[in-house]
N, C-alpha and C positions, 0 to 999 in steps of 0.2 A: 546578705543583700547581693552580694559579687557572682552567688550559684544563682539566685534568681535570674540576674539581668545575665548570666552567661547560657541558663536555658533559654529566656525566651529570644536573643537573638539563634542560637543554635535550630530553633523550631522555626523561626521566620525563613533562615536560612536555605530550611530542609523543605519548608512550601515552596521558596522562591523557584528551587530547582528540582520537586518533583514536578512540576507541573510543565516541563518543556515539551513541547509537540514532537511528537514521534515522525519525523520526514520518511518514514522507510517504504517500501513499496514492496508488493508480491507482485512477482513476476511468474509467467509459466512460459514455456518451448510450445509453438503449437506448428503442425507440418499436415499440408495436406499433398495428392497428387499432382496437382494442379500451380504450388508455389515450391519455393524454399522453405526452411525453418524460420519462423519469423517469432518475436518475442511479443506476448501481450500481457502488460501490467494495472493492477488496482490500483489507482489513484486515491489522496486521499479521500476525495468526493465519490468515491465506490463507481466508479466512472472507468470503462477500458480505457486504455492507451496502448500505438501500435507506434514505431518508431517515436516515443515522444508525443504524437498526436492525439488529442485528446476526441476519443470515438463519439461523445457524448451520450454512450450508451453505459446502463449497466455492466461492471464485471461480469456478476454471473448468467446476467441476459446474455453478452456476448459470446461468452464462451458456450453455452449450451447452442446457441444459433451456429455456433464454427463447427463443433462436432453436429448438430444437424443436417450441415452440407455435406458433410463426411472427413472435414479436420481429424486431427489427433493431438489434444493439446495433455501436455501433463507437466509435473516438475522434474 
């Protein structure tokens, strides 16, 4: 009875903490001639962000719109 109740705490355990929210963020370098190097990141709502500020646009809308101007963004 002691292996029973010692897996199904062990398996509640391993749900309780796969399941934590991934914080992390993709960031790329983008530079054009016109600015500095400036950094643009994926938020987790797939949202740009430019210092922190959230673009309210899509990641990859944004970036394809930066290299349209003539940007150069990459990792």
């Amino acid at each position: 009875m002691r292996r029973v109740y010692f897996f199904a705490v062990l398996i509640c355990s391993l749900s309780v903490f796969s399941c934590k929210k991934d914080d992390g963020k993709s960031c790329t370098t983008c530079s054009s001639s016109v600015t500095s190097d400036f950094e643009v990141c994926e938020e987790a709502n797939g949202n740009a962000s430019v210092n922190g500020q959230d673009t309210g646009t899509s990641y990859a809308r944004y970036i394809t719109d930066l290299e349209a101007t003539g940007a150069s963004c990459g990792n």
